[in-house]
N, C-alpha and C positions, 0 to 999 in steps of 0.2 A: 334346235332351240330358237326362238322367236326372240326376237331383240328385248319386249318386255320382259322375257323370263329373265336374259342375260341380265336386265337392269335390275331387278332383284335380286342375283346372286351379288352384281356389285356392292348394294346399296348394304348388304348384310355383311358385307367383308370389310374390315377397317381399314385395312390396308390398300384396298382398290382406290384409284384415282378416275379412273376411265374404262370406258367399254367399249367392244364393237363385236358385229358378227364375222365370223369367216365365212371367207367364200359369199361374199353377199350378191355376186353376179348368180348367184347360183339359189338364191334366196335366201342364206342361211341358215348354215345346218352344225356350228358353234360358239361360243361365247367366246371371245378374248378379253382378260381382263388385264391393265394396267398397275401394278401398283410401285412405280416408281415416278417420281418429279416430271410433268412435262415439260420441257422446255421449249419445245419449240412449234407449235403444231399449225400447221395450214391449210385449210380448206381447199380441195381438188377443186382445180377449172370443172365446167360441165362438159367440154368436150374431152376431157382426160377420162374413157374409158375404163383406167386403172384406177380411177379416186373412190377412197372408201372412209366413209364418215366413222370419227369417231365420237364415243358421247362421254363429257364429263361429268362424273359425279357430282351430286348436288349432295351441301351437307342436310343430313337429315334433322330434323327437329330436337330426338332425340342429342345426336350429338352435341348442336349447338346449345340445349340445355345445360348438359355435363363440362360442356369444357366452359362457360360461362359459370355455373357451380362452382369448376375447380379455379376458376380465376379470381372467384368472390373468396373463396376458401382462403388463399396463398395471401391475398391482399387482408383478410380479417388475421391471420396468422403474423405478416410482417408488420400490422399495427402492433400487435399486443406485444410481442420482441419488443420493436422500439419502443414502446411506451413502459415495458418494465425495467427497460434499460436505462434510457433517459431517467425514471423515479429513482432508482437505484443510483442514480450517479447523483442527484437532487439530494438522497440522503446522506448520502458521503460528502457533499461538500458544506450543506448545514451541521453536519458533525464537527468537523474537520474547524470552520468559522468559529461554531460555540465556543469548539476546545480552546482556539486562539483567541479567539475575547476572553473567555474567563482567563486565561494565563496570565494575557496582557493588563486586564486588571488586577490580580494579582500581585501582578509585578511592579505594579503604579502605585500600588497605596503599602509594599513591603516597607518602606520607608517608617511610615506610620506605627508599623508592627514591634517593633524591637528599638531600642535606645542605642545598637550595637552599630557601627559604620560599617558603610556599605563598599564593598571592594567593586571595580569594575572588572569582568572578565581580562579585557586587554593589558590593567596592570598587572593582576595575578602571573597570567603569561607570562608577561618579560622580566616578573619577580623569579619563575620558575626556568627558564629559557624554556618555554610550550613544554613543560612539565617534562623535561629531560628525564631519561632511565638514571642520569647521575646524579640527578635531586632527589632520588626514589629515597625516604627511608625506610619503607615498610607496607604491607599491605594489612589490612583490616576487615573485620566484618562489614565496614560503613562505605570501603572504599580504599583507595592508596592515599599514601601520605607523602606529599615532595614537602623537601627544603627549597624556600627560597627568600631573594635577598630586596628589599624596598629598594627605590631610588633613595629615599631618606638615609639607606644605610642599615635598618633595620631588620636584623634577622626571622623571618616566621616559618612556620609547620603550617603548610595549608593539605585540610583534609577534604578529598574531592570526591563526592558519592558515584557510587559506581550505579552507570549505564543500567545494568542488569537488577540493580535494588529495585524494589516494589513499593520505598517511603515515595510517596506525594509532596507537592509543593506545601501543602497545607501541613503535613508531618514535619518537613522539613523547619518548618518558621516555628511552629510547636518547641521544637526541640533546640531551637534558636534561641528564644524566648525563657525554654525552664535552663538551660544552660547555666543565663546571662544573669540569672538570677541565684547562682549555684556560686559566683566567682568569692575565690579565697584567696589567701597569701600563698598558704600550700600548694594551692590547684593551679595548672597551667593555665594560663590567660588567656580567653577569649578575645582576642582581637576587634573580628567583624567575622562576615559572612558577604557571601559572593553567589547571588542570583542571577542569571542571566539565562534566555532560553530552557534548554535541557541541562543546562551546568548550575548545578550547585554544590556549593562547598563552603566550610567553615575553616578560618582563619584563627592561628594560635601563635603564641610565643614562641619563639624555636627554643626549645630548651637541649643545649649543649652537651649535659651529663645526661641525659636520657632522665627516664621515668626512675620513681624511687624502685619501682618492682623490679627493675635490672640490675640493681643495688642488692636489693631482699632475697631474693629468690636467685640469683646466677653465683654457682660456684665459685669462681675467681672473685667475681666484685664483692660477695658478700662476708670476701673476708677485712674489705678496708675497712668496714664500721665494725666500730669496738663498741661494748653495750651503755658506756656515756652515751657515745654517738646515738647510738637505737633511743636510749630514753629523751633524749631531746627533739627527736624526730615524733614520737609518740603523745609526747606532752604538745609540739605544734600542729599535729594532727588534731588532736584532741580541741 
């Protein structure tokens, strides 16, 4: 086989790095073909009788087409990544802003909203000892309800919406509003209401003897009311 034939079988094998002929004191009569890493190769002296040239592959046109294609390919591929990634994070942070601006106005002009006083989270707190299980008195469809005690002295029932509700801040001031508008002798006293971040809750009278319905409806209790007592309950209802 002639050195050119051997250069063609290299040049058609991916894996070939080099070539040479065997036996080339003899003219050449096979191909040897290289396909691992040279590392270190050195041209024979002319007088080294034993020196046998060998030829490195050139990349072909072909190749250097395709692997330039796949280099365009991977670099058009990790733009669009980042650049869907980066939009995607663009959108989540202008999300994320709006929600806190509208909250924070919101929360600036609650004031404005209702005639009712505004409690600060930190006093409810230490009204509540951080809403101790031992101020619990009951849970609700709106949320639990702790007792706790003012610095003033003053006993309340603050009712604190649960995490897991679906009312909105805008429901929340609603319901604040037709409340405070609702207030009777009868009815438990609306105090204030207490806005701050994700905490909302309504502040009431702590009422001592519980609700009239634990009165009405509970076996034991509803035998202290004699029906005097019922008709002057029903006339101040009324």
């Amino acid at each position: 086989m002639s050195l050119d034939e051997c250069g063609i079988l290299c040049s058609r094998n991916v894996s070939c790095t080099a070539y040479a002929n065997i036996d080339v004191r003899e003219g050449g009569s096979g191909c040897l073909q290289y396909s691992t890493e040279l590392l270190d190769i050195r041209e024979a002296s002319e007088t080294d009788s034993s020196g046998q040239n060998i030829y490195i592959k050139k990349p072909t046109t072909n190749n250097l087409i395709h692997k330039k294609k796949l280099n365009t390919s991977l670099k058009v591929a990790m733009s669009i990544v980042l650049t869907v990634v980066m939009l995607g994070f663009a959108l989540i942070l202008y999300a994320w802003r709006r929600k806190k601006k509208s909250r924070l106005k919101a929360n600036k002009n609650k004031k404005q909203d209702s005639d009712l006083p505004l409690f600060s989270l930190s006093k409810i707190i230490k009204a509540t000892s951080n809403f101790s299980i031992h101020n619990k008195l009951g849970q609700g469809g709106f949320g639990a309800v702790y007792k706790g005690v003012l610095d003033e002295g003053g006993e309340i029932a603050v009712k604190r919406l649960s995490k897991t509700s679906k009312q909105g801040l805008v429901e929340f001031q609603n319901e604040v509003k037709c409340i405070a508008k609702l207030q009777h002798r009868n009815l438990v006293k609306l105090l204030g209401y207490c806005i701050q971040g994700e905490e909302m809750m309504l502040i009431y009278e702590y009422m001592s003897n519980k609700s009239l319905d634990s009165f009405l409806f509970d076996e034991n209790n509803s035998l202290l009311l004699d029906w005097r007592q019922r008709y002057h309950i029903i006339n101040g209802i009324a």
